[in-house]
VOKOLKE-115187 format. One record per residue: residue in three letters; x, z, y of N, C-alpha, C, O in turn. Coordinates in pm, whole numbers, padded with zeros to 5 digits, always signed. Layout:
! residues N
AlaXZYXZYXZYXZY ...
***
This chain:
! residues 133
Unk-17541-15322-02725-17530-15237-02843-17385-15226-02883-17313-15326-02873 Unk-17332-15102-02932-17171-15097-02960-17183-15115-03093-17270-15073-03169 Unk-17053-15207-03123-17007-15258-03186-16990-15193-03330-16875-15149-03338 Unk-17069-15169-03458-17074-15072-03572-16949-15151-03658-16899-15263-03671 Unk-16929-14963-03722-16807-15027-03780-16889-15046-03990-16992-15014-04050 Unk-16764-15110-04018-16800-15148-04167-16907-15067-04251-17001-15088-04327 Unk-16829-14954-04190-16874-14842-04274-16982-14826-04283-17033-14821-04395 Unk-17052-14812-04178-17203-14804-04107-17276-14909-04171-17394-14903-04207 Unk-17182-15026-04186-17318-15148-04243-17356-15105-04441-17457-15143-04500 Unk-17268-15040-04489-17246-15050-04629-17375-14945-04648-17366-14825-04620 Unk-17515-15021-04708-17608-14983-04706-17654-14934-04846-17588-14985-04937 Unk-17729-14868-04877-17774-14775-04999-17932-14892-05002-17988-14961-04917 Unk-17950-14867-05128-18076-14953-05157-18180-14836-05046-18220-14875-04936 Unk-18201-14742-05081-18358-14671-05028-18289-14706-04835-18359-14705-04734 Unk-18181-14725-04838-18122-14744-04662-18199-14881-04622-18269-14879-04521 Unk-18191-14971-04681-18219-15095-04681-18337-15130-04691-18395-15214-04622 Unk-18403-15030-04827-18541-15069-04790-18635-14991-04659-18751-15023-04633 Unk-18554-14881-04587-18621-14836-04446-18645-14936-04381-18749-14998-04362 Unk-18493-14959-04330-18454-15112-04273-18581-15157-04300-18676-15119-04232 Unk-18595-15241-04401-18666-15350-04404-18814-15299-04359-18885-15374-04292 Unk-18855-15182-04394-19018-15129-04341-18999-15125-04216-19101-15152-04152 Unk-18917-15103-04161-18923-15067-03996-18896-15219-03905-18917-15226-03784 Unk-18856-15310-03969-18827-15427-03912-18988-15516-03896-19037-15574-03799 Unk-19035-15497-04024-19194-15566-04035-19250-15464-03962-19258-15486-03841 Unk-19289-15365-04000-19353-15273-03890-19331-15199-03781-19431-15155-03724 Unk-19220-15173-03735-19231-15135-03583-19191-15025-03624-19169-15016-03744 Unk-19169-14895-03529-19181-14751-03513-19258-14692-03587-19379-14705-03563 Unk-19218-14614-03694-19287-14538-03771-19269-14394-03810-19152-14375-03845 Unk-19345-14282-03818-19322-14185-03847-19250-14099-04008-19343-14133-04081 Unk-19175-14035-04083-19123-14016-04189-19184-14063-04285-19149-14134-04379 Unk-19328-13995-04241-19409-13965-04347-19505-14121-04382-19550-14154-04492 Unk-19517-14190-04263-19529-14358-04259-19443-14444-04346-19481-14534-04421 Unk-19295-14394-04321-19203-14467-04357-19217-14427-04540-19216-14515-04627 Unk-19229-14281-04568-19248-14257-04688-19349-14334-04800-19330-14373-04915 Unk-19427-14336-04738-19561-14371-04782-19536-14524-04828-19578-14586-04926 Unk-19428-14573-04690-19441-14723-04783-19349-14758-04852-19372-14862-04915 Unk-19197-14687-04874-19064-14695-04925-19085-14575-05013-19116-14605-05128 Unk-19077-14447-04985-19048-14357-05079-19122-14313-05183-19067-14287-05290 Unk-19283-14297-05163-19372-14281-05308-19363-14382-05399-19376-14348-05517 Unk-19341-14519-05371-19398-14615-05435-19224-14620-05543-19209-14701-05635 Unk-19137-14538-05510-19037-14525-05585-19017-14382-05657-18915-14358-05722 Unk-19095-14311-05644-19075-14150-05655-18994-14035-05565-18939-13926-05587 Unk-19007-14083-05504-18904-13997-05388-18948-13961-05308-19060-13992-05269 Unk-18864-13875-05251-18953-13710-05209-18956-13781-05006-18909-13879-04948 Unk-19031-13668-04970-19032-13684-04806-18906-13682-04727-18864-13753-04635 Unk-18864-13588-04786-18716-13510-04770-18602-13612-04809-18507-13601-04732 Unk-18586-13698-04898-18488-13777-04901-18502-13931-04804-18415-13993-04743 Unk-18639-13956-04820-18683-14052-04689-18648-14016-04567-18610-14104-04490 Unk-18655-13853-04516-18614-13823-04358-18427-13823-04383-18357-13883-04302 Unk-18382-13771-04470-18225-13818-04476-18173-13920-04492-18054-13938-04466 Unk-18247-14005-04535-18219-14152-04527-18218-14188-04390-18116-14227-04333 Unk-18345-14175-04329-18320-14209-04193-18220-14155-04097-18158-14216-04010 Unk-18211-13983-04142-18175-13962-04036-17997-14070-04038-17919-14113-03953 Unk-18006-14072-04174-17807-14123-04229-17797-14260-04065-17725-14258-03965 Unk-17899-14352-04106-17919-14463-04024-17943-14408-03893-17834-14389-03837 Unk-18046-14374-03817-17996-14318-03705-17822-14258-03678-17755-14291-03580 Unk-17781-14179-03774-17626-14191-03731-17563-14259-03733-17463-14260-03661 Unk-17600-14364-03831-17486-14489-03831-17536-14573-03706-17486-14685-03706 Unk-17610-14552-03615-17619-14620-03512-17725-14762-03514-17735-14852-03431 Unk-17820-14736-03683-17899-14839-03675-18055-14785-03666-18143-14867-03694 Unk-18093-14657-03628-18211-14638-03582-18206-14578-03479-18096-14521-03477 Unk-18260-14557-03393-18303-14480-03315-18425-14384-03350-18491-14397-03453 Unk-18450-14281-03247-18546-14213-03256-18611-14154-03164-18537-14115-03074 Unk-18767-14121-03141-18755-14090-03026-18910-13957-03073-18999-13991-03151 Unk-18907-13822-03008-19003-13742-02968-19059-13734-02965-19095-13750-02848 Unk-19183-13695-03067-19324-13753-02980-19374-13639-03099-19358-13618-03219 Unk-19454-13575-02966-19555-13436-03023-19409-13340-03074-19312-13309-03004 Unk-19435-13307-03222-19349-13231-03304-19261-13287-03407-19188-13220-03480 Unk-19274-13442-03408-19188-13479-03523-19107-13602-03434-19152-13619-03321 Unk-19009-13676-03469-18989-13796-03478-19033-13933-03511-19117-13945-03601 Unk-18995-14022-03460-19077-14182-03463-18961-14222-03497-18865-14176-03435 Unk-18942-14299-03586-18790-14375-03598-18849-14535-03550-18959-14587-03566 Unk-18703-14590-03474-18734-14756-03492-18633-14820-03533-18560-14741-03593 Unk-18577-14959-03530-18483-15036-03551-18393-15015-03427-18430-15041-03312 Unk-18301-14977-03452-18208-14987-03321-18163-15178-03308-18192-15246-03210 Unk-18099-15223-03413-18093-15379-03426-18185-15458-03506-18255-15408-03595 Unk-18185-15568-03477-18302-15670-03558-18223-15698-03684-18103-15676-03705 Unk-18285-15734-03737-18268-15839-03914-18109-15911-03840-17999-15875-03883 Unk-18121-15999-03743-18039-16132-03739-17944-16078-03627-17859-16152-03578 Unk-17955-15977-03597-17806-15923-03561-17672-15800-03658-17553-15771-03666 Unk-17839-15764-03722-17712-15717-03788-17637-15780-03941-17548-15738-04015 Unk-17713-15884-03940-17583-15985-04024-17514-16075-03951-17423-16133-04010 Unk-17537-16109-03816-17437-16140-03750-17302-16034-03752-17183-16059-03771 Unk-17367-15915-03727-17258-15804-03721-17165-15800-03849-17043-15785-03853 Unk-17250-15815-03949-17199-15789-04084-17061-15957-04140-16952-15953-04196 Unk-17121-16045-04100-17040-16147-04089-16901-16090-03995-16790-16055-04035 Unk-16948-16095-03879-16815-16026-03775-16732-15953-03849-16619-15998-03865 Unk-16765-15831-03906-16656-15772-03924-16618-15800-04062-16530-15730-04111 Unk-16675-15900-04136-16620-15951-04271-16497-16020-04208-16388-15982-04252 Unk-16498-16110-04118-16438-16251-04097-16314-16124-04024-16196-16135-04058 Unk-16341-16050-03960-16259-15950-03869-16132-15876-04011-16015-15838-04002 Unk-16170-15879-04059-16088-15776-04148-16011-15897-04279-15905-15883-04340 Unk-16110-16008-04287-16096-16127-04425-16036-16234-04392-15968-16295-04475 Unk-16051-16285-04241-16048-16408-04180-15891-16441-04145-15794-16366-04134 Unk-15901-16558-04134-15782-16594-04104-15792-16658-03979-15903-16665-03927 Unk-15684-16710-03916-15661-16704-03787-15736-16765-03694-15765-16716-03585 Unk-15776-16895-03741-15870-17043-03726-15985-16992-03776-16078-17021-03700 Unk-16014-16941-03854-16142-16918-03913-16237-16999-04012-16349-17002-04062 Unk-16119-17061-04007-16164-17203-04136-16188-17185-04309-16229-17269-04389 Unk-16153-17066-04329-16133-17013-04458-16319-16940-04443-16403-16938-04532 Unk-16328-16904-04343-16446-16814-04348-16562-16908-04303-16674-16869-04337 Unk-16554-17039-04225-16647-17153-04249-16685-17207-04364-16798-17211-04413 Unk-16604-17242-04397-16563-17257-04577-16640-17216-04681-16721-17274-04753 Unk-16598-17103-04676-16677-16978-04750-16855-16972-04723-16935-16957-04816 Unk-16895-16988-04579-17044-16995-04547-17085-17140-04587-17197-17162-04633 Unk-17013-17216-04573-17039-17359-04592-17057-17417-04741-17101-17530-04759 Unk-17028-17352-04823-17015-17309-04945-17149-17235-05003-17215-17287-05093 Unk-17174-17144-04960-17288-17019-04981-17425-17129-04926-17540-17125-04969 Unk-17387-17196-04851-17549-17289-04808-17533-17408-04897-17635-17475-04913 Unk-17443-17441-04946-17415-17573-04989-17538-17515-05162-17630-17585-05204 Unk-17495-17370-05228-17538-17330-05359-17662-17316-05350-17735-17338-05446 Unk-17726-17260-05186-17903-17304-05206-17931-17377-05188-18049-17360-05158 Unk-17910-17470-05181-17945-17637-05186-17952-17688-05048-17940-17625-04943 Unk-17982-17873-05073-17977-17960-04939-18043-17907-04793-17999-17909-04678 Unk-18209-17842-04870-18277-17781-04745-18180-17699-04661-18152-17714-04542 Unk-18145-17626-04732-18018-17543-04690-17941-17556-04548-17946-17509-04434 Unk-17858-17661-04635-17758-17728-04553-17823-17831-04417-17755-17857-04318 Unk-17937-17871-04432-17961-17939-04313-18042-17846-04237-18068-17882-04121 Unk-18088-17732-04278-18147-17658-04139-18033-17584-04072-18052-17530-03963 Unk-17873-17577-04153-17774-17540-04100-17743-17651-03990-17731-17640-03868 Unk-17735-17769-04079-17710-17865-03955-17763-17848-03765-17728-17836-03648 Unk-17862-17859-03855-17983-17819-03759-17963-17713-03655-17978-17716-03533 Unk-17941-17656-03704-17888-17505-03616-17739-17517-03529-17726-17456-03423 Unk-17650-17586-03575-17565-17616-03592-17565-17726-03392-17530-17703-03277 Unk-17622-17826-03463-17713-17936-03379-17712-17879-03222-17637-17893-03125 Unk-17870-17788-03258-17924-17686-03141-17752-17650-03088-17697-17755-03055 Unk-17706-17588-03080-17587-17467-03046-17522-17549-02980-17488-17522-02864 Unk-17494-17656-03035-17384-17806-02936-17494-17823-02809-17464-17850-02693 Unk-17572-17808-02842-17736-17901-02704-17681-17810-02609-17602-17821-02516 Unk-17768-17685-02674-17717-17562-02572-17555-17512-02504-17565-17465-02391 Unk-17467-17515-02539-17311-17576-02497-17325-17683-02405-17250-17685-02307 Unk-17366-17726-02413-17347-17891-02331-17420-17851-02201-17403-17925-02104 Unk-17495-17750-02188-17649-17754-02098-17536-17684-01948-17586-17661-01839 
***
């Protein structure tokens, strides 16, 4: 997948909540996607298909043909594109070592509490195993 720039990630609430319908459910049609994001807020069909289509341009849906309309899906998952979104924070914020931007995450897990921090460990843990292998 190529590499999205900032711009692309800086998401609009009704953007975000597509995102999020299309991540739990799979490939869905406008009027699918409407039904579960756009009525339940007042919003029209027409601003649900520009929403998508915005995301398909920014390179986070895809779409594909089928019959006479479009199917939209997730072009990336949930956990890449805040990997991505981290990347180009640390890319543009970071300093050289990257210790300022450990810091900063190390910090952000430390404020939701211990569970937090030890499934970081944890994760943390895993990643050395796998390195070593």
């Amino acid at each position: 997948m190529p590499q999205l720039r900032i711009s692309d990630l800086s998401l609009g609430v009704l953007e975000r909540g597509v995102l999020e319908v299309l991540w739990d459910s799979g490939p869905l049609a406008p009027q699918a996607v409407h039904e579960r994001v756009g009525a339940p807020r007042g919003i029209s069909v027409n601003t649900v298909s520009s929403a998508l289509k915005r995301l398909a341009d920014k390179g986070l849906l895809l779409r594909d043909k089928v019959s006479h309309a479009y199917v939209y899906r997730a072009a990336v998952g949930r956990a890449e594109l805040q990997r991505q979104l981290i990347e180009s924070l640390a890319a543009q914020f970071g300093d050289a070592g990257g210790a300022g931007l450990l810091a900063a995450f190390v910090d952000l897990a430390d404020e939701r509490g211990e569970a937090t921090l030890r499934r970081l460990e944890q994760m943390i843990a895993a990643k050395l195993q796998e390195a070593e292998r």
